[in-house]
N, C-alpha and C positions, 0 to 999 in steps of 0.2 A: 046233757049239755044245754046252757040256757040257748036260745035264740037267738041273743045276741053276739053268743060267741061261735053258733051255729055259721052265722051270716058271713060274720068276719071272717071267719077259717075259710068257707066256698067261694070269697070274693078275693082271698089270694091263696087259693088251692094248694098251689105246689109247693109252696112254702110257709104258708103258715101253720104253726104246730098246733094238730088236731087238739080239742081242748085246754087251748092254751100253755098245754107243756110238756106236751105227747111228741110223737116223732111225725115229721114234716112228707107230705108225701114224696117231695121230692129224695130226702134222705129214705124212706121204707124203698121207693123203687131201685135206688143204686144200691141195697143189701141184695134187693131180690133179687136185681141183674147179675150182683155177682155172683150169687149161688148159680143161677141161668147160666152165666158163663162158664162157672166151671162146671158143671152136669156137660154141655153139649163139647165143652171141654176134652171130655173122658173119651165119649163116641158111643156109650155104654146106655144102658136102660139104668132109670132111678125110681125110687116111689118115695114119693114126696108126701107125709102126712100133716096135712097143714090147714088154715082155713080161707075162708073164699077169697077175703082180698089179697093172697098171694096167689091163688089163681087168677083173678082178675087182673093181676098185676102182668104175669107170664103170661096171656092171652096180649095186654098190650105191647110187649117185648116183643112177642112174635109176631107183629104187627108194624116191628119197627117203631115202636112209638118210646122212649127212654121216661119220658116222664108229662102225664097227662098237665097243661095248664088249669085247665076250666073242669070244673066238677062236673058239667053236662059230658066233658071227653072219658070218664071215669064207665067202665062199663058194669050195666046191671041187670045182666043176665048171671048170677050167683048158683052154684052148685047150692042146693040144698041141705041141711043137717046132717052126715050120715050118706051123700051121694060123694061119687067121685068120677073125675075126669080124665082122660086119657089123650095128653100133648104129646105130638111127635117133634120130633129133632126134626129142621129143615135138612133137606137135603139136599 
């Protein structure tokens, strides 16, 4: 991704499509909510195999947070290659 399309995407985060023609983060977080919604949906345990920004996504769902504005609210604490995490259902 050049730089300059780098810039433009972080300076309207939620909605501008990641390199220009990619999915918006605000559209990636309402797919991953609804998956989120329907898992805790169930009541059930799930095993999600996916990669980090859908856990980063469902870290801020559980957070209450629907959809990060500012690329600095984007969290970057990332599961590793090959690591995995384990979220609980509120309860």
């Amino acid at each position: 991704m050049a730089r300059e399309e780098f810039e433009a995407w972080t300076n309207r985060f939620a909605d501008a499509p990641a390199g220009g023609d990619g999915e918006s983060v605000r559209v990636f977080m309402q797919r991953v909510a609804s998956a989120h919604a329907d898992w805790l949906a169930t009541g059930g345990d799930a095993l999600w195999v996916t990669h980090a920004g859908v856990l980063r996504a469902v870290q801020l769902l559980s957070q209450g947070v629907s959809c990060p504005e500012r690329a600095d609210q984007w969290p970057n604490d990332a599961a590793a290659f090959g690591d995995w995490r384990v979220v609980a259902a509120p309860t």
